[in-house]
N, CA, C and O atoms as a DFTB+ gen file, in Angstrom:
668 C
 N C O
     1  1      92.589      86.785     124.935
     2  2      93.845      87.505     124.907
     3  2      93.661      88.779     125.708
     4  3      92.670      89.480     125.507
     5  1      94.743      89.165     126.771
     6  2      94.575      90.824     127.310
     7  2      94.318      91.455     126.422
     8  3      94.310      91.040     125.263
     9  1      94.005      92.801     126.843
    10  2      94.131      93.768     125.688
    11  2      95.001      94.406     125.670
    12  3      94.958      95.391     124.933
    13  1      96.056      94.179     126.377
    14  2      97.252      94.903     126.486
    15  2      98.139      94.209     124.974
    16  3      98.563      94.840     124.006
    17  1      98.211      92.415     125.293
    18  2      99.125      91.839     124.304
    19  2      98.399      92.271     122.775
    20  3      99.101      92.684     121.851
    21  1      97.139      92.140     122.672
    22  2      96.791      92.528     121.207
    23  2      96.761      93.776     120.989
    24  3      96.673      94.043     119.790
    25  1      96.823      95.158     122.075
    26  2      96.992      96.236     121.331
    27  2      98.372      96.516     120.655
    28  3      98.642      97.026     119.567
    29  1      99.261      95.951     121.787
    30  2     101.078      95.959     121.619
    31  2     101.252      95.117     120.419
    32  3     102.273      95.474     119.830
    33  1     100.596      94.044     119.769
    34  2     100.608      93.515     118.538
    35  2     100.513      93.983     117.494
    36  3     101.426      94.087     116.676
    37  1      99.111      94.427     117.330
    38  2      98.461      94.971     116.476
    39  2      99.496      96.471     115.956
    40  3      99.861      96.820     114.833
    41  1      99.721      97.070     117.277
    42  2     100.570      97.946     117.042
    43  2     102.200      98.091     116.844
    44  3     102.865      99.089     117.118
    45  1     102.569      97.125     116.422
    46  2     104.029      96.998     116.197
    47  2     103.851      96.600     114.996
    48  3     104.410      97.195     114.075
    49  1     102.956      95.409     114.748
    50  2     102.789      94.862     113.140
    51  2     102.423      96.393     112.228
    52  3     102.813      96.570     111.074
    53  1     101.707      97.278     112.918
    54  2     101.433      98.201     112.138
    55  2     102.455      99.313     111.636
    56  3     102.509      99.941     110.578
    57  1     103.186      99.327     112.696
    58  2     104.505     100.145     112.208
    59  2     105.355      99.580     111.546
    60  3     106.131     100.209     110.826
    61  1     105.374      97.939     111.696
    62  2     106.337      97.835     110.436
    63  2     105.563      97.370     109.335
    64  3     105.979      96.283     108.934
    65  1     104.875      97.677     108.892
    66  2     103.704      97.708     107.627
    67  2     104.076      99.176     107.473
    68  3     105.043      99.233     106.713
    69  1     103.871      99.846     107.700
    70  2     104.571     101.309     107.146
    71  2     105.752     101.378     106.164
    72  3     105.831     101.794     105.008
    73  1     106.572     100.876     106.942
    74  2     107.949     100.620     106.598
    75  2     108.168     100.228     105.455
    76  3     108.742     100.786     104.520
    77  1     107.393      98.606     105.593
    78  2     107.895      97.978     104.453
    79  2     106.623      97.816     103.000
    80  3     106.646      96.962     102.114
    81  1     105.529      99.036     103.200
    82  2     104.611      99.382     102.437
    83  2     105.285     100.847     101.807
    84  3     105.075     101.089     100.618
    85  1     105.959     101.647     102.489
    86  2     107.128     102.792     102.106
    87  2     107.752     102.434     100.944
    88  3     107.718     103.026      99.865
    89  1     108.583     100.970     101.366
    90  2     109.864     100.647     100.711
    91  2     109.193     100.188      99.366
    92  3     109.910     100.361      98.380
    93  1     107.817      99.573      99.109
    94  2     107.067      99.160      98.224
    95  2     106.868     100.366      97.157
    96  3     107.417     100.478      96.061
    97  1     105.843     101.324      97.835
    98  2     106.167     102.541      96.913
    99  2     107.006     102.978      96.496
   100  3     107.092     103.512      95.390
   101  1     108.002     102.815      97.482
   102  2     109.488     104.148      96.627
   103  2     109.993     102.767      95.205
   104  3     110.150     103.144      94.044
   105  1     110.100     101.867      95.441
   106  2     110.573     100.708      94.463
   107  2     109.400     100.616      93.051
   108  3     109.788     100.718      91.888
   109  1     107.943     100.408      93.438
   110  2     107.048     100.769      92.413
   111  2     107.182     101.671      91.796
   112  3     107.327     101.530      90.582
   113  1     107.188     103.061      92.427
   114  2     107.327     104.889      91.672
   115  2     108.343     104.664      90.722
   116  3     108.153     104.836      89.518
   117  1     109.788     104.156      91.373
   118  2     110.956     104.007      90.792
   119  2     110.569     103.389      89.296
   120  3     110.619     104.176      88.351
   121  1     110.158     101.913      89.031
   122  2     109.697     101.161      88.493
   123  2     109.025     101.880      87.452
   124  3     109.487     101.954      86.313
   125  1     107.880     102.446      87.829
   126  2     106.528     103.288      86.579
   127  2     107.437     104.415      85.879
   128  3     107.399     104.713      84.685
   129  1     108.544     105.171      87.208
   130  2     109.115     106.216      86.376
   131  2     110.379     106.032      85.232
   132  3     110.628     106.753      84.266
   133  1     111.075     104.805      85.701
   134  2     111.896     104.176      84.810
   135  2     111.437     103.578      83.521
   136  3     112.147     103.499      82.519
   137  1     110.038     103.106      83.624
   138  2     109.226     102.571      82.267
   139  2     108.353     103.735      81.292
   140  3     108.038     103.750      80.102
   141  1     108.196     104.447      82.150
   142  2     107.648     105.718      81.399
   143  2     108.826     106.799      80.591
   144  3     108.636     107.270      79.470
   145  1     109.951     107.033      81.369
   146  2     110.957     107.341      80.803
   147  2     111.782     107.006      79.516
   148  3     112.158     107.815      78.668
   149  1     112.018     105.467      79.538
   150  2     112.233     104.291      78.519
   151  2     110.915     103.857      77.773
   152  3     111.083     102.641      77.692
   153  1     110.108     104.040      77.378
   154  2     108.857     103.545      76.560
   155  2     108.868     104.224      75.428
   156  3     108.754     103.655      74.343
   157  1     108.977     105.238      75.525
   158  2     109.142     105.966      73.894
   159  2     110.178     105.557      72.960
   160  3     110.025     105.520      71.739
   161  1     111.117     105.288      73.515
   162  2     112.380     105.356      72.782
   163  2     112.519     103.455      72.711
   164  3     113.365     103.075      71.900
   165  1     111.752     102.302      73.498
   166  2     111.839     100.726      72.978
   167  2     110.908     100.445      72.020
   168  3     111.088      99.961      70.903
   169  1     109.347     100.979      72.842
   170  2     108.071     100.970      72.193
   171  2     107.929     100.932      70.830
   172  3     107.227     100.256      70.078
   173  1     108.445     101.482      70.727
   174  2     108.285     102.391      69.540
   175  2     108.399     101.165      67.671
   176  3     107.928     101.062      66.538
   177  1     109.363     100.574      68.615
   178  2     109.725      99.385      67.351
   179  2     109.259      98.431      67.508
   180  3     109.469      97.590      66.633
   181  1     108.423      98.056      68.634
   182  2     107.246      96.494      68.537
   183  2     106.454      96.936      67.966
   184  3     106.172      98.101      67.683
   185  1     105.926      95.784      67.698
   186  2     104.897      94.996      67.073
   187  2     103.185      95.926      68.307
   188  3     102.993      96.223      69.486
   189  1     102.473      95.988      67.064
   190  2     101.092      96.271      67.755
   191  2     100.321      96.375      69.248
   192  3      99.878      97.228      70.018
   193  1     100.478      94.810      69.112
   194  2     100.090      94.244      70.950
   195  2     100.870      94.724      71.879
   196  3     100.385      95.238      72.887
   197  1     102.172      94.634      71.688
   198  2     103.157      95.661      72.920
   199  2     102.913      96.764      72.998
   200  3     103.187      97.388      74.024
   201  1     102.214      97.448      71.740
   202  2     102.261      98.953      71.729
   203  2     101.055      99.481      72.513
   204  3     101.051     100.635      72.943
   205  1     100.241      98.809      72.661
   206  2      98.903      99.406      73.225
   207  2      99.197      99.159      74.966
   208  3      98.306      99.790      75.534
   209  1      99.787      98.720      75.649
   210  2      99.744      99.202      77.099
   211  2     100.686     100.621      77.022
   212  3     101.445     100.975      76.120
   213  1     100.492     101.017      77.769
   214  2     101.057     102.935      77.854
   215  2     102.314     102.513      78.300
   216  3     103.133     102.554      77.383
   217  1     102.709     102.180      79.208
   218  2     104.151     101.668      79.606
   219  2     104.482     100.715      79.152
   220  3     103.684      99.788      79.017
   221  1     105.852     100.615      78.740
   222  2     106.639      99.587      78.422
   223  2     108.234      99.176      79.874
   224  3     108.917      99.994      80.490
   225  1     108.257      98.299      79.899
   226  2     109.088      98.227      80.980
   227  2     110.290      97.380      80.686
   228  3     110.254      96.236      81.141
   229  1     111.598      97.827      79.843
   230  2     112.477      97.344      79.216
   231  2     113.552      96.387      79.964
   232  3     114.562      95.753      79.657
   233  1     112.703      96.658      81.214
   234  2     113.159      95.126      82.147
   235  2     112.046      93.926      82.785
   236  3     110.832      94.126      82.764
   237  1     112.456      93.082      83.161
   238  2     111.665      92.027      83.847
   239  2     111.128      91.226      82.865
   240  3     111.657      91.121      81.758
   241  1     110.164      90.677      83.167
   242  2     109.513      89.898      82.104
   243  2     108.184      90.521      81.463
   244  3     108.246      91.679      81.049
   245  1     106.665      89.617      81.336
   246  2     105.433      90.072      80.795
   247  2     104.422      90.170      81.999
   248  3     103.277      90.619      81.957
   249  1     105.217      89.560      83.277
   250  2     104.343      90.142      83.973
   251  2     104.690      91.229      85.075
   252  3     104.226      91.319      86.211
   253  1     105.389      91.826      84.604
   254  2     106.593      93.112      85.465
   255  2     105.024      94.265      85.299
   256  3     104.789      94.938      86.303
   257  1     104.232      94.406      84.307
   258  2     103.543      95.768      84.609
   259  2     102.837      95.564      85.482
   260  3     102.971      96.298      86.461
   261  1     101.785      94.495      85.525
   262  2     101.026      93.850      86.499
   263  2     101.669      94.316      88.327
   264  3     101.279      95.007      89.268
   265  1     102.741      93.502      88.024
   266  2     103.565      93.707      89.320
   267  2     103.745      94.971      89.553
   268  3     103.737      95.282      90.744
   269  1     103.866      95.600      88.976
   270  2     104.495      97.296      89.620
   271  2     103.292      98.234      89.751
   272  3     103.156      99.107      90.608
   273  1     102.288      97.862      88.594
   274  2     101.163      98.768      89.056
   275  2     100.313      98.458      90.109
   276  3      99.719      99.380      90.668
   277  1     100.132      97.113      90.532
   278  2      99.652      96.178      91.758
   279  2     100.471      96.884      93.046
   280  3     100.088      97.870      93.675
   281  1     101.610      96.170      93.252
   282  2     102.082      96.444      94.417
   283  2     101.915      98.441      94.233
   284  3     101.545      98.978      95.277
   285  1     102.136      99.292      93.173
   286  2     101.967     100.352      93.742
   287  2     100.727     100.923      94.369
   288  3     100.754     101.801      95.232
   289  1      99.358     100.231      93.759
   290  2      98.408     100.186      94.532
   291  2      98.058      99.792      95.680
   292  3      97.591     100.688      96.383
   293  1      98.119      98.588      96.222
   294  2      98.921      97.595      97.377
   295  2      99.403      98.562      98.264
   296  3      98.778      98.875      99.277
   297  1     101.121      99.350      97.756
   298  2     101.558      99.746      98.603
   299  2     100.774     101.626      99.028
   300  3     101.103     102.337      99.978
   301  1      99.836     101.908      98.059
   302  2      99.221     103.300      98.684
   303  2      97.861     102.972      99.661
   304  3      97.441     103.802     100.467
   305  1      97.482     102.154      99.540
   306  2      96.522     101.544     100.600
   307  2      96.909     100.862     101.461
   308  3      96.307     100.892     102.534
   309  1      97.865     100.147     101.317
   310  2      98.425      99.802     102.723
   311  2      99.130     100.347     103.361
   312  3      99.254      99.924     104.510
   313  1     100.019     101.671     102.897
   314  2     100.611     102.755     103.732
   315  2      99.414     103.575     104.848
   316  3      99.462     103.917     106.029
   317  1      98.412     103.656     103.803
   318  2      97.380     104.925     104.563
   319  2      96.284     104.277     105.501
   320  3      95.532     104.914     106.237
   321  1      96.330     102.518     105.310
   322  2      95.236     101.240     106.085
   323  2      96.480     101.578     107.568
   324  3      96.089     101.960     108.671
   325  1      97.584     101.388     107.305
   326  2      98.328     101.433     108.579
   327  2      98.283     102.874     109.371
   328  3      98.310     102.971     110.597
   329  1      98.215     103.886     108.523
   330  2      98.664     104.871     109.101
   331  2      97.206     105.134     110.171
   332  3      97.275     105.359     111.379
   333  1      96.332     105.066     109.612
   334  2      94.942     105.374     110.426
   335  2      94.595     104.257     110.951
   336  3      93.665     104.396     111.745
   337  1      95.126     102.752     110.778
   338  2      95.024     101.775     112.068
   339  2      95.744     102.259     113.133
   340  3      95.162     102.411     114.207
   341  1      96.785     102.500     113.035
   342  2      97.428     102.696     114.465
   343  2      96.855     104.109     115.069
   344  3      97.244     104.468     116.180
   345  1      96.092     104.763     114.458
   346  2      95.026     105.820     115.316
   347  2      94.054     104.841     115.512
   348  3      93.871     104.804     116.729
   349  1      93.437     104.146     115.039
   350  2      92.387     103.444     115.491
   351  2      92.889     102.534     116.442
   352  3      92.239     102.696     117.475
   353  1      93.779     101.609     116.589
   354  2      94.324     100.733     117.428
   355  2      94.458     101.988     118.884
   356  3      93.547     102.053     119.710
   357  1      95.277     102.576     118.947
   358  2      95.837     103.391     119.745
   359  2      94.317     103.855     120.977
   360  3      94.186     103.930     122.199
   361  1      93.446     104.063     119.792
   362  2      91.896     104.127     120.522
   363  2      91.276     102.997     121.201
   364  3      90.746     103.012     122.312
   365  1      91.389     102.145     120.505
   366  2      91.045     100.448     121.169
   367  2      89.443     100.433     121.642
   368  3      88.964      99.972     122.678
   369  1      88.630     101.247     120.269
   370  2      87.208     101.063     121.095
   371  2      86.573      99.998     120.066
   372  3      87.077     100.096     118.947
   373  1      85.757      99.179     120.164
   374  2      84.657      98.744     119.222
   375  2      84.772      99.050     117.788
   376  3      85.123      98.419     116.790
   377  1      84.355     100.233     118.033
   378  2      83.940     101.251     116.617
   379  2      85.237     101.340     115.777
   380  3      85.269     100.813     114.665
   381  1      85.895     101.743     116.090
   382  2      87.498     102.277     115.932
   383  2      88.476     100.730     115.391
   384  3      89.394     100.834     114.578
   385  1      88.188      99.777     115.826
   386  2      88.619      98.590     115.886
   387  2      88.024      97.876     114.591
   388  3      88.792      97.256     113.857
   389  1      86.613      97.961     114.292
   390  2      85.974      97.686     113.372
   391  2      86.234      98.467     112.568
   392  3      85.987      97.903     111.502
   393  1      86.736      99.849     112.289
   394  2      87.039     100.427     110.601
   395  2      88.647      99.794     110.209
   396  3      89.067      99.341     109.145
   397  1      89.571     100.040     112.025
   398  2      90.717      98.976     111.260
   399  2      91.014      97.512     110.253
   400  3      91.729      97.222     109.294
   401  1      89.828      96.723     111.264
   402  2      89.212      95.590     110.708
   403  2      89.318      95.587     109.618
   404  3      90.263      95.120     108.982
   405  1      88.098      96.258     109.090
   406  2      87.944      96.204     107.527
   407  2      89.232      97.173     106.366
   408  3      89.523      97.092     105.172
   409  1      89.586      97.825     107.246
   410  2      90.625      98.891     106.043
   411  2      91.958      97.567     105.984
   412  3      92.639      97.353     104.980
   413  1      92.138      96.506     107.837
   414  2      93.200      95.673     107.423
   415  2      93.101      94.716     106.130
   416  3      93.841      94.633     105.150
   417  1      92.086      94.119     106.425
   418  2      91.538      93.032     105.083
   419  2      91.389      93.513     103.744
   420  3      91.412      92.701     102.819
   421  1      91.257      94.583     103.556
   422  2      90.811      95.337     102.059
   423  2      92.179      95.041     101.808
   424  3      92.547      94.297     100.899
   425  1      93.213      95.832     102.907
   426  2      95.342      95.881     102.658
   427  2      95.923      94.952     101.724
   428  3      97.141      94.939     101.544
   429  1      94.911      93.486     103.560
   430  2      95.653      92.053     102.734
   431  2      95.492      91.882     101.843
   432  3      96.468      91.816     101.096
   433  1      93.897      91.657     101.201
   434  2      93.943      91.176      99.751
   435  2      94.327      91.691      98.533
   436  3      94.407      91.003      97.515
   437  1      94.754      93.772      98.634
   438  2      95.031      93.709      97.713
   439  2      96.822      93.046      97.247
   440  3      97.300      92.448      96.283
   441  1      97.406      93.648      98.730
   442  2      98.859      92.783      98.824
   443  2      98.763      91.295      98.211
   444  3      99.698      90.779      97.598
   445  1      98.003      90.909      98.355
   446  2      97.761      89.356      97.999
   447  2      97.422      89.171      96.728
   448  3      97.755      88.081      96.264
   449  1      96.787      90.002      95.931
   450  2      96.935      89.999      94.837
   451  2      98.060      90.743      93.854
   452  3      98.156      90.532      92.645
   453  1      98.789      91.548      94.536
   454  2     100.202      91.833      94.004
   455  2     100.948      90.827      94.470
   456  3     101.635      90.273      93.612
   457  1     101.040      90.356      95.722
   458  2     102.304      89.028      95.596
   459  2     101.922      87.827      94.523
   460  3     102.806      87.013      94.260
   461  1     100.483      87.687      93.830
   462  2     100.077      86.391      93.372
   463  2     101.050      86.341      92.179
   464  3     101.788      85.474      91.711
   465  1     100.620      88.204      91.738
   466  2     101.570      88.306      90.205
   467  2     102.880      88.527      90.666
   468  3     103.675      88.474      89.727
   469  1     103.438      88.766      91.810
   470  2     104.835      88.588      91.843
   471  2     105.220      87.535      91.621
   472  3     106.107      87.468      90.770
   473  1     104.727      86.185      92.293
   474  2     104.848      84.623      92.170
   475  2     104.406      84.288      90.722
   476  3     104.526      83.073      90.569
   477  1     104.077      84.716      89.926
   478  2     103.687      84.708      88.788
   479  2     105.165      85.332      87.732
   480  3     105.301      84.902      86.586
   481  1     105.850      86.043      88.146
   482  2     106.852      87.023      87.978
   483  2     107.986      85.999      88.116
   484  3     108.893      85.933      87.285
   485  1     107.907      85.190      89.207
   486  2     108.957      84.710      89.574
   487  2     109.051      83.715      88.642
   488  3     110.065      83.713      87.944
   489  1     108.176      82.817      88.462
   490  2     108.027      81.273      87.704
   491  2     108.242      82.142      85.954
   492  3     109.086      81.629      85.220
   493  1     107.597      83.176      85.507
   494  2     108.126      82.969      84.511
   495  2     109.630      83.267      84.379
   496  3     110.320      82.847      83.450
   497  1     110.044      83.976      85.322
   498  2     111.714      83.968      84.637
   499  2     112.559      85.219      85.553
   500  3     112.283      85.858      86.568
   501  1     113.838      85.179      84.513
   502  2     113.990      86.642      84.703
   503  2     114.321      88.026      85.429
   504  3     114.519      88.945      84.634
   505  1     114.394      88.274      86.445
   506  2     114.181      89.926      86.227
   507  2     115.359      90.283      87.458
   508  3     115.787      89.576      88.370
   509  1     115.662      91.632      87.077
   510  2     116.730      92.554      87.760
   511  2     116.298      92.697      89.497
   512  3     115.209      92.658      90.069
   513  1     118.069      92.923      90.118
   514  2     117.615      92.559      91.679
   515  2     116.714      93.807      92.183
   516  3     116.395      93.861      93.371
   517  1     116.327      94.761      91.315
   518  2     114.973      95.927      91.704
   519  2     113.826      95.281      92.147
   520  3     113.269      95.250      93.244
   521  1     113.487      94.560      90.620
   522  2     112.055      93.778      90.807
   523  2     112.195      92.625      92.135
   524  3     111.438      92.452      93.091
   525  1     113.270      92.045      91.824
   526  2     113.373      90.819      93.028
   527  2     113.148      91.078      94.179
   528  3     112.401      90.383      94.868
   529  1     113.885      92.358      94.698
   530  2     113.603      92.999      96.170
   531  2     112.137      93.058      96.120
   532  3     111.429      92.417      96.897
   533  1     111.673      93.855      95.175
   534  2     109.931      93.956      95.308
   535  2     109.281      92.561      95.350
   536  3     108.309      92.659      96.099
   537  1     109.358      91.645      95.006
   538  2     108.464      90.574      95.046
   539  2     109.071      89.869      96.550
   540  3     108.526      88.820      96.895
   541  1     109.866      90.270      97.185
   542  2     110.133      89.346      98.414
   543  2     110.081      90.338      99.263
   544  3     110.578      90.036     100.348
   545  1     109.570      91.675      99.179
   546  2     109.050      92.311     100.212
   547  2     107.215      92.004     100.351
   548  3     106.456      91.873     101.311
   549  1     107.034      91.981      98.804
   550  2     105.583      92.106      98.869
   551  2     105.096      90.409      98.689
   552  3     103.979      90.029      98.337
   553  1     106.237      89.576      99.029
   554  2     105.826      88.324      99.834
   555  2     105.546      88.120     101.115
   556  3     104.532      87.564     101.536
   557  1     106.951      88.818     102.134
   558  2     106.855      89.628     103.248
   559  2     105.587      90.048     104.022
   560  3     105.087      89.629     105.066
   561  1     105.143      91.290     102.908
   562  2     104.337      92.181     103.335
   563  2     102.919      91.261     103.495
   564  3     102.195      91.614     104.426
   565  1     102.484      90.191     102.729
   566  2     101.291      89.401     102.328
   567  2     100.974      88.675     104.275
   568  3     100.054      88.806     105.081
   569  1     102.321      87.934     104.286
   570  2     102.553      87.531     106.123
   571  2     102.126      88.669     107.185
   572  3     101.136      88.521     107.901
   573  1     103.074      89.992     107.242
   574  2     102.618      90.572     108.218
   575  2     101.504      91.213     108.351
   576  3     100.844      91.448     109.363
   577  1     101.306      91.529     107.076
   578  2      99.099      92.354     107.399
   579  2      98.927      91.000     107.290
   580  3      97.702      91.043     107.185
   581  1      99.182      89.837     107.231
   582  2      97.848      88.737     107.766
   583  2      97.498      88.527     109.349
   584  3      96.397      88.508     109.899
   585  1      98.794      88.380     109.886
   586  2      99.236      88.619     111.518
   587  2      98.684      90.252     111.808
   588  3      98.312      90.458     112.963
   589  1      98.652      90.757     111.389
   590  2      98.438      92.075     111.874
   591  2      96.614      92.391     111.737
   592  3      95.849      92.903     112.554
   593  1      96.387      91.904     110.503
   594  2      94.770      91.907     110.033
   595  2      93.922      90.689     111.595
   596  3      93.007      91.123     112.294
   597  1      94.554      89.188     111.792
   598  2      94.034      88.988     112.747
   599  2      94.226      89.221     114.242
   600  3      93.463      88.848     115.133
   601  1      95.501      89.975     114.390
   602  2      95.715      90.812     116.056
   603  2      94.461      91.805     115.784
   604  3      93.655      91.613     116.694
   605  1      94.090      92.574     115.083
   606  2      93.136      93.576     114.854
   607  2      91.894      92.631     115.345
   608  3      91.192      92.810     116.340
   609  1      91.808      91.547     114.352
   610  2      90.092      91.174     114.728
   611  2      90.023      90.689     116.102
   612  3      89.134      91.060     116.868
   613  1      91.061      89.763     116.474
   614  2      90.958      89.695     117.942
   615  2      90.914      90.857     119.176
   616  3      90.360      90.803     120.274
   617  1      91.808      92.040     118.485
   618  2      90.929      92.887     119.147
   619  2      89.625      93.424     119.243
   620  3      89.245      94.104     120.197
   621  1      88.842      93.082     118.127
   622  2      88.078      93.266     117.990
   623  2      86.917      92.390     119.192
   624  3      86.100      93.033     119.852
   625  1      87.051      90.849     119.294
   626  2      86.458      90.429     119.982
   627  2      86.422      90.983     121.713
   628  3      85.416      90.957     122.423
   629  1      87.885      91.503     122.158
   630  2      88.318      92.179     123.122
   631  2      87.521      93.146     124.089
   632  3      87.236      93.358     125.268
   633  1      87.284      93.773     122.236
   634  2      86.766      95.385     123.034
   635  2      85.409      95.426     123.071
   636  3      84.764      96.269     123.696
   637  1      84.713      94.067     122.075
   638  2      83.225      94.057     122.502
   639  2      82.815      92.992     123.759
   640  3      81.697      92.839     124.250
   641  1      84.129      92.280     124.134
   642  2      83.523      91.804     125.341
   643  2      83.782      92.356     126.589
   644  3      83.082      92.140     127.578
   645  1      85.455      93.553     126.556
   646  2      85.044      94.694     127.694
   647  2      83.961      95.177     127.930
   648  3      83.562      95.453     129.061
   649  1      82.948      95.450     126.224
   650  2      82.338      96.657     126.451
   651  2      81.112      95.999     126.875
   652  3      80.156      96.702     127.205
   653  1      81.025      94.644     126.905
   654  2      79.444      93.931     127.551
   655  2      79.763      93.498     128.935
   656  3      79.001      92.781     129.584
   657  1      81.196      94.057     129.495
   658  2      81.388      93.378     130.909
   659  2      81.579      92.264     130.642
   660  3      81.229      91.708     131.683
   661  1      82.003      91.231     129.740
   662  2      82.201      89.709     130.168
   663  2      83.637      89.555     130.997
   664  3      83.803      88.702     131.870
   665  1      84.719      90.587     130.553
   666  2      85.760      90.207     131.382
   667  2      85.887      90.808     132.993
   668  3      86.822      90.455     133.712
């Protein structure tokens, strides 16, 4: 591949990974602050086992905490994996290419493990078009850092075979 098409890749997938890692947080925050707000006042009348997670979330189903504390993790590492890839992309050296590398893949999987419990979210049942938007962004989001995680590694092969002269 040039290195023109995989930097212009790498770097577009990365800006809209911003975007839609943004829209993740502001919907998660929303989410923790709406359940933290409401927990005292539902909590309060279950039964034992409900009572011991700190949040209660008087919407979605049983796996809504999972989901919101996931993708909000998800979405603070994959805001800040993008924000310093596209300084690293923008550089296009070896070195620089290889910390994107690895900060992309850490992104995907944790995205990938917040969409698992979103899909998990979905099959059991349930939930308000808040949560719904979140699980079909952070289905979304699972696709483009995968495309974006391998434009990165192929750059990667790129810039170590500029840098040995093979091209």
């Amino acid at each position: 591949m040039a290195s023109g098409a995989g930097k212009s890749a790498a770097f577009i997938l990365l800006v809209v990974n911003i975007f839609l890692y943004f829209i993740v947080i502001a919907i998660a925050s929303w989410a923790v602050n709406h359940g933290i707000e409401k927990s005292h006042e539902t909590a309060s009348v279950l039964s034992l086992p409900a009572r011991i997670f700190p949040i209660y979330y008087p919407f979605g189903n049983m796996a809504t905490g999972f989901v919101v504390i996931l993708s909000m993790l998800a979405g603070i590492v994959g805001f800040t994996t993008s924000l310093t890839g596209i300084n690293n992309v923008v550089q296009w050296t070896a070195s620089s290419l290889h910390a994107a590398a690895a900060s992309a893949l850490v992104s995907w999987l944790l995205t990938l493990l917040a969409m698992g419990f979103a899909c998990k979210e979905i099959d059991i049942g349930w939930t308000d078009s808040t949560l719904r938007t979140l699980e079909v962004i952070l289905i979304l989001l699972s696709g483009t850092q995968l495309l974006c995680t391998f434009a990165i590694y192929i750059g990667v092969d790129d810039a170590i075979a500029r840098t040995r002269g093979i091209i």
